[in-house]
N, C-alpha and C positions, 0 to 999 in steps of 0.2 A: 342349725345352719352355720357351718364355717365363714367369722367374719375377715374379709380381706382389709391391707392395710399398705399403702404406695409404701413404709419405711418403715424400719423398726424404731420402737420407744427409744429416748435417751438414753434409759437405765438398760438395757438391752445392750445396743452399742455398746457403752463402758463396760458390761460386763464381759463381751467377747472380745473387747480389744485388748483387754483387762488380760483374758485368759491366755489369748494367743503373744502377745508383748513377754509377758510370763516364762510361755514354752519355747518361742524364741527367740528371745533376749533381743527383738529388733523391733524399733517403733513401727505400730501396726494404727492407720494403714497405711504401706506404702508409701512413700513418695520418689524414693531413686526412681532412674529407667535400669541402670546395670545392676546385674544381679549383688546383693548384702550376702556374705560367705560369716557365718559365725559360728564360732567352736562354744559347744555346751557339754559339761561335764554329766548333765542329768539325763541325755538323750542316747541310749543304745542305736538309735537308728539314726537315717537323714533321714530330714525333711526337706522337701522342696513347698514353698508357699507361692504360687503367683495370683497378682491382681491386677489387672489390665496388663499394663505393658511391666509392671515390677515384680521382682522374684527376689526371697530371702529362701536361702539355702541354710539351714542350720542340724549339725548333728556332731558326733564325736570326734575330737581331733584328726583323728589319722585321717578320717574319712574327708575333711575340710582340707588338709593336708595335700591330699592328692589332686582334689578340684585344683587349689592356688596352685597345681604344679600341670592344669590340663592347659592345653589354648582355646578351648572351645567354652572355658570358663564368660570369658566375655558378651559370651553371644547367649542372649537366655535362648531363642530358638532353639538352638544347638545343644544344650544343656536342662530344657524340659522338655526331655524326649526316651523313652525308654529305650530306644538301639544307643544313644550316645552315655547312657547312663552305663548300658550294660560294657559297653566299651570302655569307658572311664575303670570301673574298677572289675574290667575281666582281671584280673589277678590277685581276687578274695571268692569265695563262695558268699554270694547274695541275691535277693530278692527286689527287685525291681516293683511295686505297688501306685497303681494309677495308668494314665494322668484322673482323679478322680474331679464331681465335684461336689461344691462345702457352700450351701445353703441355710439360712437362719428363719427361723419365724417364732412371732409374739401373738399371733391371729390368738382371738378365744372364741369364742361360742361352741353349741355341744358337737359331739361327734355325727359326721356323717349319715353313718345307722351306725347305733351302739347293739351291735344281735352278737355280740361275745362275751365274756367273763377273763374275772383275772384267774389267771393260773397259780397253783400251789402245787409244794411238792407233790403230793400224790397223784400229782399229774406227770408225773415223768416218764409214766409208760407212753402217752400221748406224744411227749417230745419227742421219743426216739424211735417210734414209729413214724415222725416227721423227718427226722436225722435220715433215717434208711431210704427215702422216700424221694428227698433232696441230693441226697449225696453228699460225702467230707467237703468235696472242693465246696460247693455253693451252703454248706452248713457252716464251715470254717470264716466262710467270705461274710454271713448275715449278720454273723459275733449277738446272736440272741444266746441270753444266758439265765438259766432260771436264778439264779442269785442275785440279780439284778433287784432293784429297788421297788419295779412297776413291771411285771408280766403280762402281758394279754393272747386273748386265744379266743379266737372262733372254732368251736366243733360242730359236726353235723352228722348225726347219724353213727356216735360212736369215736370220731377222728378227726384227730388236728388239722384244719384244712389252711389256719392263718396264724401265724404268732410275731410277735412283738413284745421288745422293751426297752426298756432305758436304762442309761447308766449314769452320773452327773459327772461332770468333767470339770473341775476345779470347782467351786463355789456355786454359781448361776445357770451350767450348761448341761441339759439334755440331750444326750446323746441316742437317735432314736433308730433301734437294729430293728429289719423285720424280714419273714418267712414268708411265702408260701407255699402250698403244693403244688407240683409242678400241670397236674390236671385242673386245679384251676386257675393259675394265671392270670390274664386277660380279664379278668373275669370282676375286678374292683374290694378283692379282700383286700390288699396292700394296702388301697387306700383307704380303706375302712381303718385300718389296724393302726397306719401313719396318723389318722386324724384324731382316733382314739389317746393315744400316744403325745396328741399335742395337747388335747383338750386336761391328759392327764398331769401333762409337765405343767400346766398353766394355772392349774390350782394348786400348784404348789410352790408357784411363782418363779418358774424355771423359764431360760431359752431354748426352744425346741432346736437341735440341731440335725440336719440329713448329708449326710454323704454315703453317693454311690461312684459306682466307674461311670464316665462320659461314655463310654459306649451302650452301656446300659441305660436307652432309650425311654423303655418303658419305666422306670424308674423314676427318670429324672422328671418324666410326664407325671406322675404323684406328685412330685415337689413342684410343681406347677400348679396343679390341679391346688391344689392344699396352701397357696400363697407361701411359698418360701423362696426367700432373696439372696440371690446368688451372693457369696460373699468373697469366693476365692476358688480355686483350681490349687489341686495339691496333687505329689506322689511323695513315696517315700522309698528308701531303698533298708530294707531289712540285712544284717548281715550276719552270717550264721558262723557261730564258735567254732574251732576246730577244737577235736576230741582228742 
């Protein structure tokens, strides 16, 4: 049984405020109301961060560049919004990402139903019979990766029907992707595989972390289901090389 918890531990907090301080150089959490604009040498992309009513924007020069030179820079409304993003820099080729959201949990006790196994290479016929199944767009968007540190997979009858894993994201943080087939959805693999995933980060003394799109209902219902604390709203804007 998955234990619930109103907050996460001390060492938890520090470790995520730890992470995010880190990636964007701006005291986390929050406390302005107007949006924090900061240029980071390490970050190919923007990031947008908001928490309640505050927003830290951080990503590479030019890209910050251009915000301090928008009007709509002042107004977070106006400014975490994908039409106003795409607008800001309609004159680069990029990718607009979000508004997602960024939830944490510490909860332990065992999995939900543990009725899968971890995956190994020789399972990769399975993953890409899941690949073909799902499709690029929603394979690309789940970011499960058999090189990942922690694999998981429910099969049935032959075929991947659920997968999951994690990635650590600086020191402390779990990072946790999942699948499923698209026949059974609805259906509580996800959260099986999510809980699998938390119980697995937690013996190895990790923060389970979930991010999906806000639109993505059924999802965020997982992070519900499974005690995880909303911790922020983010998008990011991707910008792609010219050749």
């Amino acid at each position: 049984m998955q234990n619930s918890g109103d907050e996460l531990d001390v060492s938890s907090k520090i470790a995520i405020q730890d992470y995010w301080q880190k990636t964007l150089q701006v005291k986390i959490p929050l406390e302005t109301t107007g949006p924090i604009l900061k240029a980071t040498s390490e970050q190919k992309f923007l990031t947008l961060f908001k928490q309640g009513e505050s927003l830290a924007v951080s990503g590479p020069q030019h890209a910050i560049d251009q915000l301090n030179s928008c009007e709509s820079k002042t107004k977070i409304s106006q400014l975490f919004s994908k039409s106003s993003l795409d607008d800001i820099f309609s004159n680069v080729p990029h990718t607009v990402l979000g508004p997602a959201y960024l939830g944490y949990s510490d909860a332990h006790g065992t999995p939900v139903e543990n009725t899968g196994r971890f995956l190994l290479a020789e399972d990769n016929s399975l993953m890409n019979a899941l690949r073909e199944a799902v499709g690029e767009v929603d394979w690309e968007a789940g970011g499960v990766d058999m090189e990942s540190p922690c694999v998981l997979g429910v099969c049935e009858r032959g075929k991947l029907l659920a997968v999951g894993s994690f990635d650590i994201w600086g020191d402390k943080i779990a990072h946790h992707c999942v699948l499923t087939h698209p026949r059974v959805r609805g259906k509580g693999y996800g959260t099986k595989i999510v809980s699998w995933l938390q119980h697995e980060a937690k013996k190895r003394d990790l923060v389970s972390q979930y991010r999906t799109l806000l639109k993505n209902e059924a999802s965020i219902n997982v992070a519900r289901k499974l005690f995880f604390l909303e911790f922020a709203t983010t998008m990011a804007v991707q910008f792609q090389t010219r050749d």
